[in-house]
RODO-2510 file (C-alpha; in nm, 4 decimals, decimal comma):
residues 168
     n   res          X          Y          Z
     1     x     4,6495     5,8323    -2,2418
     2     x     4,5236     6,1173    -2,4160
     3     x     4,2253     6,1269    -2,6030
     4     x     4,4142     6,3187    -2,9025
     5     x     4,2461     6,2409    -3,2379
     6     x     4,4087     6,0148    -3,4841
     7     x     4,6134     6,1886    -3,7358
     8     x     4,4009     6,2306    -4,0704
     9     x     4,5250     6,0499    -4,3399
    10     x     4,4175     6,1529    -4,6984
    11     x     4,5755     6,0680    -5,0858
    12     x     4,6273     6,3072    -5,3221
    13     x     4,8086     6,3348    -5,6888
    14     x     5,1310     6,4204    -5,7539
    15     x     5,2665     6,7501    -5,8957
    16     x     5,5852     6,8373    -6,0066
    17     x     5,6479     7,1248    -5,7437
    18     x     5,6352     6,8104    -5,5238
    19     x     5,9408     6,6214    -5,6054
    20     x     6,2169     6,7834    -5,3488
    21     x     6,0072     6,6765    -5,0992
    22     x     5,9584     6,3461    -5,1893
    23     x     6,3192     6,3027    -5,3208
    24     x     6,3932     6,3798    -4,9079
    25     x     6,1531     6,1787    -4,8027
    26     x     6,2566     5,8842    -5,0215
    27     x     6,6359     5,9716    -4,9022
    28     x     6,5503     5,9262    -4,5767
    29     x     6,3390     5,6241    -4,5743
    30     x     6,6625     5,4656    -4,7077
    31     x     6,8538     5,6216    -4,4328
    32     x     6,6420     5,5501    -4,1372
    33     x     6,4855     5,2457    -4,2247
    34     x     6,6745     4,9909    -4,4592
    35     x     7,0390     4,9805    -4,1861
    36     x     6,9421     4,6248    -4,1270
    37     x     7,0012     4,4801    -4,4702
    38     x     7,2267     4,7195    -4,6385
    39     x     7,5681     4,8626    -4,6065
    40     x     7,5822     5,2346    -4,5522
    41     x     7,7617     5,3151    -4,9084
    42     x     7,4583     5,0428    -5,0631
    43     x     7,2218     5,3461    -4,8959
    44     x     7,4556     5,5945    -5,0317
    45     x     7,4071     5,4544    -5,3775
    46     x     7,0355     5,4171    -5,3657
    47     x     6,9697     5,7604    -5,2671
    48     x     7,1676     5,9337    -5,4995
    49     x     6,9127     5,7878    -5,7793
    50     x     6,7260     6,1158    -5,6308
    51     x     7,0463     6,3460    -5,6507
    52     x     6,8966     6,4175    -6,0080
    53     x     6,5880     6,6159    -5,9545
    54     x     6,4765     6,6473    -6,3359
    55     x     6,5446     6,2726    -6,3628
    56     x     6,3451     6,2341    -6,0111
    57     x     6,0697     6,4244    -6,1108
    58     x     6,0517     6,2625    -6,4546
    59     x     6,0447     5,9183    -6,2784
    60     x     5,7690     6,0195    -6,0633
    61     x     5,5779     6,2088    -6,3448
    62     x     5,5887     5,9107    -6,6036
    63     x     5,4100     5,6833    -6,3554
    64     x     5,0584     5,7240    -6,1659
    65     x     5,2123     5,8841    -5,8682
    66     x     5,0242     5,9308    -5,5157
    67     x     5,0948     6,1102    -5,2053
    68     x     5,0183     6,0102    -4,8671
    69     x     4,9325     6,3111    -4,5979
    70     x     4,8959     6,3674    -4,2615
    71     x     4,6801     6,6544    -4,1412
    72     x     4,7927     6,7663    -4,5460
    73     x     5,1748     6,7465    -4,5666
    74     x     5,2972     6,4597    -4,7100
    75     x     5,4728     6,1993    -4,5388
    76     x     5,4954     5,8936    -4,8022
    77     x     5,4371     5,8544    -5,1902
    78     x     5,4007     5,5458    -5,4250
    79     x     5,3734     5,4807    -5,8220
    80     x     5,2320     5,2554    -6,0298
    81     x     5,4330     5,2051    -6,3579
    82     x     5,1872     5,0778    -6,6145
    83     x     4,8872     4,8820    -6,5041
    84     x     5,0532     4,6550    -6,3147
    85     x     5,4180     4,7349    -6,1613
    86     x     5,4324     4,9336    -5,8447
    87     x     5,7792     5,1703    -5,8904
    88     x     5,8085     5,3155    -5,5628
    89     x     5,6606     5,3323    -5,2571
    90     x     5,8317     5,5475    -4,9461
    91     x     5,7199     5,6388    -4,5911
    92     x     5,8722     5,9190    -4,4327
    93     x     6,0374     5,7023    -4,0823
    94     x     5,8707     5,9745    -3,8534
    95     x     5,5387     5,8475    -3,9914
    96     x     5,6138     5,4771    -4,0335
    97     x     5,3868     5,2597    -3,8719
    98     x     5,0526     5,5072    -3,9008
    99     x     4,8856     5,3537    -4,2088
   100     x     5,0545     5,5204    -4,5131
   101     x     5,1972     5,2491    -4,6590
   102     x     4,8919     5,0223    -4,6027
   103     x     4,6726     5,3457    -4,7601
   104     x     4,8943     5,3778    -5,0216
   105     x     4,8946     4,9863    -5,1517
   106     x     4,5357     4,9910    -5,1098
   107     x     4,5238     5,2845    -5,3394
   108     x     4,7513     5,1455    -5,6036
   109     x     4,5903     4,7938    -5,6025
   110     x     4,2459     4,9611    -5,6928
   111     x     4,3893     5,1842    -5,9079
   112     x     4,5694     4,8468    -6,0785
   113     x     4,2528     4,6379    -6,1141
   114     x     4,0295     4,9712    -6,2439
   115     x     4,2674     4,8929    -6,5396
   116     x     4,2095     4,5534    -6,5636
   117     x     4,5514     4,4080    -6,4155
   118     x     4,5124     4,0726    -6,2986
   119     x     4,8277     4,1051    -6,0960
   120     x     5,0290     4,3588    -5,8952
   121     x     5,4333     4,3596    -5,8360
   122     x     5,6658     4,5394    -5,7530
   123     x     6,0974     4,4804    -5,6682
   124     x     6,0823     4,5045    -5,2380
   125     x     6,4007     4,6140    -5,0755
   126     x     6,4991     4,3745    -4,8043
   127     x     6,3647     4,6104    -4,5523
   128     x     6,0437     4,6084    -4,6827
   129     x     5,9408     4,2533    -4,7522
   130     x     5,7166     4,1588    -4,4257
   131     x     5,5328     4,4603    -4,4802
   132     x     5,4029     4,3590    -4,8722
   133     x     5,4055     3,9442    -4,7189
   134     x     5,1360     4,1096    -4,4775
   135     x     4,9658     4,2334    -4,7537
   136     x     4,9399     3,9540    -4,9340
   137     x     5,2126     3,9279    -5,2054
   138     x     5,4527     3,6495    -5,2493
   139     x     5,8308     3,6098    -5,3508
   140     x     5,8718     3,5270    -5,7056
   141     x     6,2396     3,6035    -5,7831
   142     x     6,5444     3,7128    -5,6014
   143     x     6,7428     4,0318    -5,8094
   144     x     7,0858     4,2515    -5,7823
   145     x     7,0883     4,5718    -5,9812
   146     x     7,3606     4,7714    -5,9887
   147     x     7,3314     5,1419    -5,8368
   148     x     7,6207     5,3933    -5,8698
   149     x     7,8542     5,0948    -5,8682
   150     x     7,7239     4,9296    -5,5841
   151     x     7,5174     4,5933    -5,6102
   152     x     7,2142     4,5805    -5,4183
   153     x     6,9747     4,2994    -5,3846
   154     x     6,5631     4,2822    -5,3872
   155     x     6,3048     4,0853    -5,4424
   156     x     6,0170     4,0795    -5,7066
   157     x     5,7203     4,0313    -5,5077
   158     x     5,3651     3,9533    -5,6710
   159     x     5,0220     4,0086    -5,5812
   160     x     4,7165     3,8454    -5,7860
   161     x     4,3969     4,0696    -5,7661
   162     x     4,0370     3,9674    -5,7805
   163     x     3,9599     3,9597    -6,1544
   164     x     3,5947     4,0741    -6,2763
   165     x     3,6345     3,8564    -6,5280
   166     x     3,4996     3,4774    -6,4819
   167     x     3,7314     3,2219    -6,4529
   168     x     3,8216     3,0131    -6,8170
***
């Protein structure tokens, strides 16, 4: 074993000169991590949702977007739509497994009850559902949405958060 020190993970916000990036990164997150549970032209159809970069970048730009890093480049982003609805949240595969994800939720879920959500959710790809169970959401209702013609399942997964209100 080496005594290498563990990669430094940091947050930061997201700009617009950062969207082809994470447009790959989402792309292959898809590619490289959701083969279990989807056909390869329902990956085909969920990545090209990136194949508009204006529309991308709008997406990412409309919600509270964050970027994960390692050692500064980033390897994984998420958003939080509103005050309570997580929009996306991708790991880069080479750095799945290394925190990001966790670092990222964490993020979001303070971010959600700073303004005052009593809840968090988000729609989880198949692919993706032990990893928010683990952090504590639940299942709430099974979905198909339609992307480029294909129909591709999820579920809408909910998280309560610690109130600072007192209970009624």
């Amino acid at each position: 074993m080496s005594a290498q020190a563990k990669p430094k993970l940091a947050l930061r916000p997201f700009l617009p000169t950062d969207a082809p990036l994470l447009a790959e990164i989402f792309r292959a997150s898809i590619a490289e991590l959701t083969g279990d549970d989807y056909s390869e032209t329902q990956q085909e159809a969920w990545t090209a949702t990136a194949d508009d970069e204006e529309a991308f970048t709008k997406r990412l730009a409309s919600a509270l977007t964050l970027l994960g890093t390692i050692g500064g480049s980033p390897v994984g982003f998420a958003s939080l739509a509103g005050t309570d609805r997580i929009e996306m949240l991708y790991v880069h595969p080479a750095a799945a497994g290394q925190g990001v994800g966790s670092m990222l939720i964490d993020a979001l879920e303070k971010l959600a009850a700073s303004r005052g959500a009593r809840r968090l959710t988000a729609d989880v790809s198949d692919s993706a559902q032990d990893f928010f169970q683990h952090r504590g959401f639940v299942a709430t209702q099974r979905n198909t949405v339609e992307l480029g013609g294909e129909w591709v399942a999820n579920t809408t997964m909910e998280k309560r958060l610690a109130g600072k209100e007192t209970a009624q």
